[in-house]
N, C-alpha and C positions, 0 to 999 in steps of 0.2 A: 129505265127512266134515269134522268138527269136532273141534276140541282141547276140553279142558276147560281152564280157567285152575285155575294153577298159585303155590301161596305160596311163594318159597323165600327160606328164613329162615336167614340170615346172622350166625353169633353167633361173637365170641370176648371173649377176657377184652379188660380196657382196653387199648391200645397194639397189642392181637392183629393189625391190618391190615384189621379188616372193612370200616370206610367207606370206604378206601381203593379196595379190591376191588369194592365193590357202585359205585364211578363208574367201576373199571374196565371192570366186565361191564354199566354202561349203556350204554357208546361202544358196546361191543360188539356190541348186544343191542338198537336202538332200541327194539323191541318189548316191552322188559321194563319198568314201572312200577315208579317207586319209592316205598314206601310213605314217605310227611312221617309223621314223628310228630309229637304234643305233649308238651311241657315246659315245665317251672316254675320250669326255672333261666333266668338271663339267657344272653343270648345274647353268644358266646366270638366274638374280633375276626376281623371276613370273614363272619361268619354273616350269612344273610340269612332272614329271614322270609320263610313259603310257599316257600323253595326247601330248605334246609336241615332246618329244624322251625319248629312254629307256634308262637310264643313268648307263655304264657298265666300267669297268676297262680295262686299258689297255689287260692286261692277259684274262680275258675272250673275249673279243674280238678278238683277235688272235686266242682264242680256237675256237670260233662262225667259222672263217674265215678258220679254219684248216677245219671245218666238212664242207665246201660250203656251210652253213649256210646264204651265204649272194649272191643277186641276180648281188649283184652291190654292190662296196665299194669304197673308197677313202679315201687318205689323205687328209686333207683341213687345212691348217692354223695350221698344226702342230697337228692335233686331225684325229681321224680313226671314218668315217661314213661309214654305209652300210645300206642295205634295205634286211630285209627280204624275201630271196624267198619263204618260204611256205605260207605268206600272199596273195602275187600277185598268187599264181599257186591258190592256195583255190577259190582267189576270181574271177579271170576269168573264170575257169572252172564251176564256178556259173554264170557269164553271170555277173557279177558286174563289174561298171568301177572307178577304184583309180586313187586319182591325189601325186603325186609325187615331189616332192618339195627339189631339189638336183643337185648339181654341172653339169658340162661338163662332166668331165670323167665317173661318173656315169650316165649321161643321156649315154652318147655313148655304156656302156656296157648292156643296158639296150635294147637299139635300136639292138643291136647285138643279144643280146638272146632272145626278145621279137619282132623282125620285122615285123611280120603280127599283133601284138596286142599293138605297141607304136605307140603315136600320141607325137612326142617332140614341145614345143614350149620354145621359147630363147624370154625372155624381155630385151630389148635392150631398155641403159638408155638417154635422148636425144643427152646427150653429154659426156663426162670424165669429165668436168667440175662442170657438175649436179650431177653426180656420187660422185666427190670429196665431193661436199657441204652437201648430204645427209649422206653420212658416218662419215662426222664432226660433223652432227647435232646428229648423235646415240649415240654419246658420250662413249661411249663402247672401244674404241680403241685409243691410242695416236697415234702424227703426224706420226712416224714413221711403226705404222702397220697401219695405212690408204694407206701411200703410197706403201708398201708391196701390200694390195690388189687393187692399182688403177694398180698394173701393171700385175696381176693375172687375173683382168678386161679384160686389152689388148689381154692377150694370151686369157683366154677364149672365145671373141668376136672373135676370131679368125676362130674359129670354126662352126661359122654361120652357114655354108653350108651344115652343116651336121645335120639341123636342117629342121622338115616340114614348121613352119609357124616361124615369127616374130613378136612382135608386140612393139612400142616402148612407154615406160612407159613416157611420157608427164605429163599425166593428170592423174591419178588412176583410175576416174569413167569409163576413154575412154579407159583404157587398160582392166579392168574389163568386160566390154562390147566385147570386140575384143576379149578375151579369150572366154568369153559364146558363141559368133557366130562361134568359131573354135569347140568346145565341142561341141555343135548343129548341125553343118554339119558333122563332123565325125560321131557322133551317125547315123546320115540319110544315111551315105553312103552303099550302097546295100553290100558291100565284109564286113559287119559290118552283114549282119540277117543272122539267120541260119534258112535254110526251110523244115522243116519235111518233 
């Protein structure tokens, strides 16, 4: 018996803990593929190219976006991210499962073309409050694009619903955990083997 490959999509608002999470549950998880996306902003200090994101111009991204080069894209924050489709089609049709680490609207277009083969989960931060104080602490951003994204936060927590699981980032280790037990039971779910 065979597994099918599996997309599981990692969203929460800015500061939420998902990149954080998704290098957690690679240590974790050798087996789980991380989806690189492309983007059109520069790359923030430590980032490395092809490990992080693949760091592209305005223009060729648009060209990326003309060929549907992209399985899922978005605007974020004034920069163009997308996810590679022929990465996710390669690796499913190998029976490999990528985790995904990418906004709302991208989770949502992803759930649309991917339905039988996404698993979306939303980290939801304990409060707006905690939210505020982790996005102060990144230092990365002044008071006025913090509050830009505490309200990008609201709308996309909005969206909850359209999400399989939730898990809400408290703790790291405990949200950590509560991802592995969701990757764990999906993998087991029978509409997951394929039976010669």
């Amino acid at each position: 018996m065979k597994r099918k490959g599996i997309l599981f999509v990692v969203s929460s608002p800015s500061g939420g803990g998902k990149t954080t999470i998704c290098r957690e549950l690679m240590k974790w998880s050798p087996e789980l593929n991380y989806s690189i996306s492309v983007t059109s902003r520069p790359a923030r200090a430590g980032e490395k190219e092809g490990k992080d994101y693949y760091f592209v111009s305005e223009k060729e991204f648009e060209e990326r976006r003309g060929r549907d080069e992209f399985a899922e894209w978005a605007e974020v924050h004034g920069h163009r991210y997308g996810t590679p489709r022929k990465f996710l089609d390669e690796a499913l049709s190998s029976g490999k499962d990528i985790i995904l680490d990418i906004d709302v609207k991208g989770a949502l277009q992803i759930k649309d073309e991917y339905k039988e083969s996404s698993c979306l989960i939303f980290l939801l931060p304990p409060s707006l409050e905690t939210l505020a104080t982790r996005l102060k602490k990144r230092n990365t951003d002044n008071a006025r694009e913090v509050e830009k994204r505490l309200a990008k936060a609201k709308e996309e927590i909005s969206f909850l619903k359209e999400y399989h699981y939730v898990v809400v980032n408290q703790k790291l280790s405990q949200a950590v955990q509560e991802v592995q037990a969701i990757i764990t039971a999906e993998r087991c779910r029978v509409g997951r083997i394929k039976v010669n």
